[in-house]
ZAMI-373320 format. One record per residue (C-alpha): residue in three letters; x, y, z. Coordinates in steps of 0.02 Angstrom, whole numbers, plus 50000, padded with zeros to 5 digits. Layout:
BEGIN
ATOM type  east north    up
ATOM  ala     X     Y     Z
...
This chain:
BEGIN
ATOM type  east north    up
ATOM  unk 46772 48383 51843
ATOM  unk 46660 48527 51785
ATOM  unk 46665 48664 51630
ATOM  unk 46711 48801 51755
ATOM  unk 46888 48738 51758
ATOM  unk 46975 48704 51604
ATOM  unk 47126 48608 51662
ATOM  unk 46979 48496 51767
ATOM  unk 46865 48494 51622
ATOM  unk 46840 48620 51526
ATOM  unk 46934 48576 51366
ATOM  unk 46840 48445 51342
ATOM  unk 46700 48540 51289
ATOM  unk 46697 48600 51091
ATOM  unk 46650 48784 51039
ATOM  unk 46566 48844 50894
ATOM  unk 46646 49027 50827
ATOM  unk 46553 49145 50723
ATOM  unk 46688 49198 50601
ATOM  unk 46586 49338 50552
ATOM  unk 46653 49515 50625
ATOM  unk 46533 49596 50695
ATOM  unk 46566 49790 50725
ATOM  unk 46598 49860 50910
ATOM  unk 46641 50037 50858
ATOM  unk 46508 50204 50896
ATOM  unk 46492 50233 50735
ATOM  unk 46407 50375 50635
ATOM  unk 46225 50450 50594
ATOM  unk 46276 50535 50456
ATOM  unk 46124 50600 50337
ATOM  unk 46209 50712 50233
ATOM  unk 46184 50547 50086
ATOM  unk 46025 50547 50094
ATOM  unk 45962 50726 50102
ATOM  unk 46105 50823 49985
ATOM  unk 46133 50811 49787
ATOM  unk 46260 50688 49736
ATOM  unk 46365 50697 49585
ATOM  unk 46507 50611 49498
ATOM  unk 46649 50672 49403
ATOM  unk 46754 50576 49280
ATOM  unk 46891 50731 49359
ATOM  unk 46959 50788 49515
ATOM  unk 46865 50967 49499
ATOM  unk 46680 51005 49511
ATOM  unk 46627 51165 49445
ATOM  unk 46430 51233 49445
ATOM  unk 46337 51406 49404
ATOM  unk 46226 51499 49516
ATOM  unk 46117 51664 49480
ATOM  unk 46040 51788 49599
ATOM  unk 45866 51808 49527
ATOM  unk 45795 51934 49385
ATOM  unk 45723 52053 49438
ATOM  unk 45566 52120 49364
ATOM  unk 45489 52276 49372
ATOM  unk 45316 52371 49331
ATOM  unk 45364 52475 49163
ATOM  unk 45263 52631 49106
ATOM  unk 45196 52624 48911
ATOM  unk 45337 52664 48817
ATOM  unk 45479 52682 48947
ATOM  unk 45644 52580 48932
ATOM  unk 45660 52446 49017
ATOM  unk 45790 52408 49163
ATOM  unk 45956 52291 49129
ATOM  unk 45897 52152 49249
ATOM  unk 46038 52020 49215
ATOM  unk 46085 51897 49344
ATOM  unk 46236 51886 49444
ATOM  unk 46341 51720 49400
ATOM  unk 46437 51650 49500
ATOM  unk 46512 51465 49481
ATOM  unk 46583 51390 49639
ATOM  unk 46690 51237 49639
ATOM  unk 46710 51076 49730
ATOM  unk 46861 50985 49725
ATOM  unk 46873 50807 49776
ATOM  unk 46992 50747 49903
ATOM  unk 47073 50562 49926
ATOM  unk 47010 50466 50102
ATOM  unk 47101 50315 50116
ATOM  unk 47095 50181 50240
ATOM  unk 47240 50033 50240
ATOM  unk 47235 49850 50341
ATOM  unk 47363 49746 50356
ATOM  unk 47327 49563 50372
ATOM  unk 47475 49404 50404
ATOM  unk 47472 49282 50262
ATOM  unk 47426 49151 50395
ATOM  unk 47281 49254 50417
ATOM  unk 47213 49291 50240
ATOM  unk 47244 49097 50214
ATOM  unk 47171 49019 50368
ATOM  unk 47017 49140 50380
ATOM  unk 46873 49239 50271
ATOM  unk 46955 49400 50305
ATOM  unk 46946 49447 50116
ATOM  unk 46777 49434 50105
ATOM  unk 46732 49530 50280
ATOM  unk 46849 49676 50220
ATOM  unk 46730 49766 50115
ATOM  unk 46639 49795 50249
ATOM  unk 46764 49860 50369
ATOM  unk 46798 49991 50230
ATOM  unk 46628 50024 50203
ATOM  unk 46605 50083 50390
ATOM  unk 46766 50186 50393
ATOM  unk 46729 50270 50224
ATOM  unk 46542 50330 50323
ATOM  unk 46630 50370 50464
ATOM  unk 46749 50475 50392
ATOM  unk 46648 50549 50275
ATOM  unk 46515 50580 50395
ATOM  unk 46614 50710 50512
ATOM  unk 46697 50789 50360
ATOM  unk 46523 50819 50287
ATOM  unk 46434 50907 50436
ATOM  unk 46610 50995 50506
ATOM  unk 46755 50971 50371
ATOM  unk 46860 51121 50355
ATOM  unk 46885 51099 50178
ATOM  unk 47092 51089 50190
ATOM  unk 47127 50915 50130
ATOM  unk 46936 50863 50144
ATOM  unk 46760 50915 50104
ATOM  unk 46672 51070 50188
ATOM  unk 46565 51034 50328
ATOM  unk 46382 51108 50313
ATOM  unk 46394 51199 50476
ATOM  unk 46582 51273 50433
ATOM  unk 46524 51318 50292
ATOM  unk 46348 51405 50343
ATOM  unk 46426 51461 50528
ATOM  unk 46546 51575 50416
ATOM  unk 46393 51669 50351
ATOM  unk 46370 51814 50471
ATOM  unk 46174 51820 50411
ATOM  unk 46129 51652 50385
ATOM  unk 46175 51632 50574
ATOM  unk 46047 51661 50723
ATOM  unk 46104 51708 50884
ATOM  unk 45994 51655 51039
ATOM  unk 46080 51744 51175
ATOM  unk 46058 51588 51287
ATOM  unk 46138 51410 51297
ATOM  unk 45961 51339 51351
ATOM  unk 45834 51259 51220
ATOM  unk 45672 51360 51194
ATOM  unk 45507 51325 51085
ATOM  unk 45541 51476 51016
ATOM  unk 45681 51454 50924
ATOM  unk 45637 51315 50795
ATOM  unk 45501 51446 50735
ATOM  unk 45616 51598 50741
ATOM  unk 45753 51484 50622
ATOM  unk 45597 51431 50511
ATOM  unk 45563 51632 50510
ATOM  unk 45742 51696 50454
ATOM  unk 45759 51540 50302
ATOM  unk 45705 51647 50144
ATOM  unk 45554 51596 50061
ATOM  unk 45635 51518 49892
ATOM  unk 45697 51356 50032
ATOM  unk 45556 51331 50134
ATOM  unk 45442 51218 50021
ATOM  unk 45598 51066 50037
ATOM  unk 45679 51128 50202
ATOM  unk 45717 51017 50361
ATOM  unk 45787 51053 50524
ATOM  unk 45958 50937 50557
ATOM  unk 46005 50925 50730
ATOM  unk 46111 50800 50860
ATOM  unk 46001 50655 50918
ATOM  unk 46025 50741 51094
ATOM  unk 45952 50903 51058
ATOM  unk 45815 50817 50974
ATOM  unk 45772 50734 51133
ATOM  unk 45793 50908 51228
ATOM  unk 45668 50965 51124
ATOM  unk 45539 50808 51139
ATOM  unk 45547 50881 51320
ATOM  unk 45485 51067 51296
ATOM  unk 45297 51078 51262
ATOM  unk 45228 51171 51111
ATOM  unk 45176 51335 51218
ATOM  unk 45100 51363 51396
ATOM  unk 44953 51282 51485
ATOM  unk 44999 51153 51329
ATOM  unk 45041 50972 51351
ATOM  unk 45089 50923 51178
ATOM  unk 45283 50893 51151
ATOM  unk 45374 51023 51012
ATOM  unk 45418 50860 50939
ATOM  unk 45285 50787 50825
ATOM  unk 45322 50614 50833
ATOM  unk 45142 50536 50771
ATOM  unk 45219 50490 50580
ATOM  unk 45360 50374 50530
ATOM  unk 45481 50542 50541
ATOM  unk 45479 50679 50660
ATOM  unk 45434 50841 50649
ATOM  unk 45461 50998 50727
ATOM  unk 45310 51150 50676
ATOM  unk 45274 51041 50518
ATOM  unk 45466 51014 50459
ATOM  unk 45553 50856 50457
ATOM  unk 45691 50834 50588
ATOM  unk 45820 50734 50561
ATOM  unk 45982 50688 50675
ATOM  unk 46178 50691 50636
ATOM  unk 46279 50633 50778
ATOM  unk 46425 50770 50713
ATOM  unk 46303 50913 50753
ATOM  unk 46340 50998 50933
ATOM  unk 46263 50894 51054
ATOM  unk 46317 50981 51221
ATOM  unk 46268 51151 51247
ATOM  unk 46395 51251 51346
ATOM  unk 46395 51444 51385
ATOM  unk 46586 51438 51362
ATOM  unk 46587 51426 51175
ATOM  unk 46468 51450 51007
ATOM  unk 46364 51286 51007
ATOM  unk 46279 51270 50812
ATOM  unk 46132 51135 50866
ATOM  unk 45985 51178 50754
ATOM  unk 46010 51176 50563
ATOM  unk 45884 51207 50424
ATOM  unk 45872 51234 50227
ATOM  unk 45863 51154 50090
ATOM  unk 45987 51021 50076
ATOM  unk 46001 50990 49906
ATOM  unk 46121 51154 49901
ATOM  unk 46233 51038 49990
ATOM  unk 46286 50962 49844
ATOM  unk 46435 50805 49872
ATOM  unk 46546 50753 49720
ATOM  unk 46605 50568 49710
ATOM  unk 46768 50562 49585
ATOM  unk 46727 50399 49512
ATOM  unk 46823 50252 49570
ATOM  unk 46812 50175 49749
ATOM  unk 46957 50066 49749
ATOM  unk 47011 49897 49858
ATOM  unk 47173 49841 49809
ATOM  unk 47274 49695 49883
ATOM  unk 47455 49738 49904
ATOM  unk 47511 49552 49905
ATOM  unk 47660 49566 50009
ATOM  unk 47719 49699 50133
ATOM  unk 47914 49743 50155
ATOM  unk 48022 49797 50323
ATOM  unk 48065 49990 50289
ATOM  unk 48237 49940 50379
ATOM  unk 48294 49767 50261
ATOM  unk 48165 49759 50125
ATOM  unk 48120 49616 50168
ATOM  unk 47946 49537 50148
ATOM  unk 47862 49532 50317
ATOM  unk 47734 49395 50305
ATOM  unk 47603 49532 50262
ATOM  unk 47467 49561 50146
ATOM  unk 47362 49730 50154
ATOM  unk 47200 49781 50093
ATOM  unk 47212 49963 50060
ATOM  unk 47051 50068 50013
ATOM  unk 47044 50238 49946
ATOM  unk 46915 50351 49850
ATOM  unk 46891 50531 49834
ATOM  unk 46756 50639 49875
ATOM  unk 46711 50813 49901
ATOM  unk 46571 50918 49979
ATOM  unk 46507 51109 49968
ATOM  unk 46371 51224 50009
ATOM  unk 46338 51301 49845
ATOM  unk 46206 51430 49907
ATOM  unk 46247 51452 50084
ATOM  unk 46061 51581 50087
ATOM  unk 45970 51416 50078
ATOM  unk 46001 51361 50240
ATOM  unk 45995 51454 50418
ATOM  unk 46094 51401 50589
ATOM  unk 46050 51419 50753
ATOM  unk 46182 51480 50877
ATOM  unk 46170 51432 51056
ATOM  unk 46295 51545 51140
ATOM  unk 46281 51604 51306
């Protein structure tokens, strides 16, 4: 008899099972959390007020002076409802810790979900994405002519972001242009990588970088590829309509008899929205061939 064979053996032998699930999915880097201005609303609508800046002038004694009032302008975010629903046989939910595990699960679809919408959302039905939003500036947009990384164009995006950003601005890119650029060295007859990766974050001519797997990783000379992004991030401001529910629907019906199938479900859903309010404060690098 041996444990290879479990008719000659191997049932004999006990098992221990981790009930805990552990996650098998690819996931999300999505920094957009930790790098934009979060707000919550007691309401479904978001409203805020920008200005273009006074501008001042040198006045002669005794002249009148210039009507230098602001522009206003007061964009709006509107949340939109993400929802994620599991259904679960009572056999389940009474034999197992599946309540317990489900927050969780939620927790890791919300950031997945929320992490693509966020970078690329098209704003119909879900946030706007950073780089929809910023792409769809013609000047905030820097063409490079090429699909092939170059050391020059980190300083050439740094360059084009106006002067009012720069003191909190970061480049964003895809983990895999990151690593494209770890390869190119700072200028010629140079050894030292364009990545500066001697702190506890890296940094590209003095800027943090940081990656966002929804970012164009791939660059193609078939199509626009937005890899590099910088600004100020805080114009990226996300609204959180308070109220992140998990409700238990305590039994599930057949849409043909309503009848009760057995079924519980867990069913999550919160609502969220996203925005670039000043789309000047941040600049995009387009690698098109």
């Amino acid at each position: 008899m041996s444990l290879g064979s479990p008719s000659g053996g191997g049932y004999l032998v006990p098992y221990q099972l981790d009930p805990a699930i552990n996650l098998s999915g690819v996931g999300v880097v999505d920094p957009m959390r930790s790098v934009a201005s979060i707000r919550t609303s007691a309401v479904n609508e978001y409203r805020l007020i920008t200005a273009t800046s006074v501008v001042a002038s040198w006045d002669a004694e005794a002249s009148e002076v210039s009507d230098d009032s602001p522009t206003l302008s007061q964009p709006a975010i509107v949340c939109q409802k993400g929802a994620a629903f599991l259904p679960v046989s009572i056999e389940l939910y009474e034999d197992s810790d599946i309540a317990e595990q489900v927050a969780m699960l939620f927790a890791d679809a919300k950031a997945n979900l929320e992490g693509n919408a966020f970078t690329l959302g098209s704003g119909t039905g879900q946030p706007w994405g950073v780089i929809t939003r910023v792409s769809g500036v013609g000047g905030s947009v820097i063409a490079t002519g090429t699909n092939a990384l170059s050391n020059a164009d980190p300083p050439a995006n740094q360059a084009a972001l106006p002067p009012r950003w720069r003191p909190r601005a970061r480049f964003m890119a895809n983990l895999s242009i990151i690593n494209g650029y770890r390869a190119l060295i700072k200028a010629t007859g140079m050894t030292e990588s364009l990545v500066d990766d001697s702190g506890p974050v890296p940094k590209i001519y003095g800027w943090e970088v940081i990656e966002n797997s929804a970012m164009d990783g791939t660059l193609t000379a078939s199509a626009a590829d937005y890899a590099l992004l910088s600004g100020d991030f805080s114009q990226y401001v996300i609204v959180d309509r308070i109220g992140t529910t998990i409700e238990l629907v305590p039994h599930l019906f057949s849409p043909t008899n309503l009848r009760p199938t057995g079924q519980r479900g867990f069913y999550l859903h919160w609502r969220t929205g996203g925005d670039v309010i000043v789309s000047d404060a941040f600049r995009l690098t387009n690698y098109s061939g």
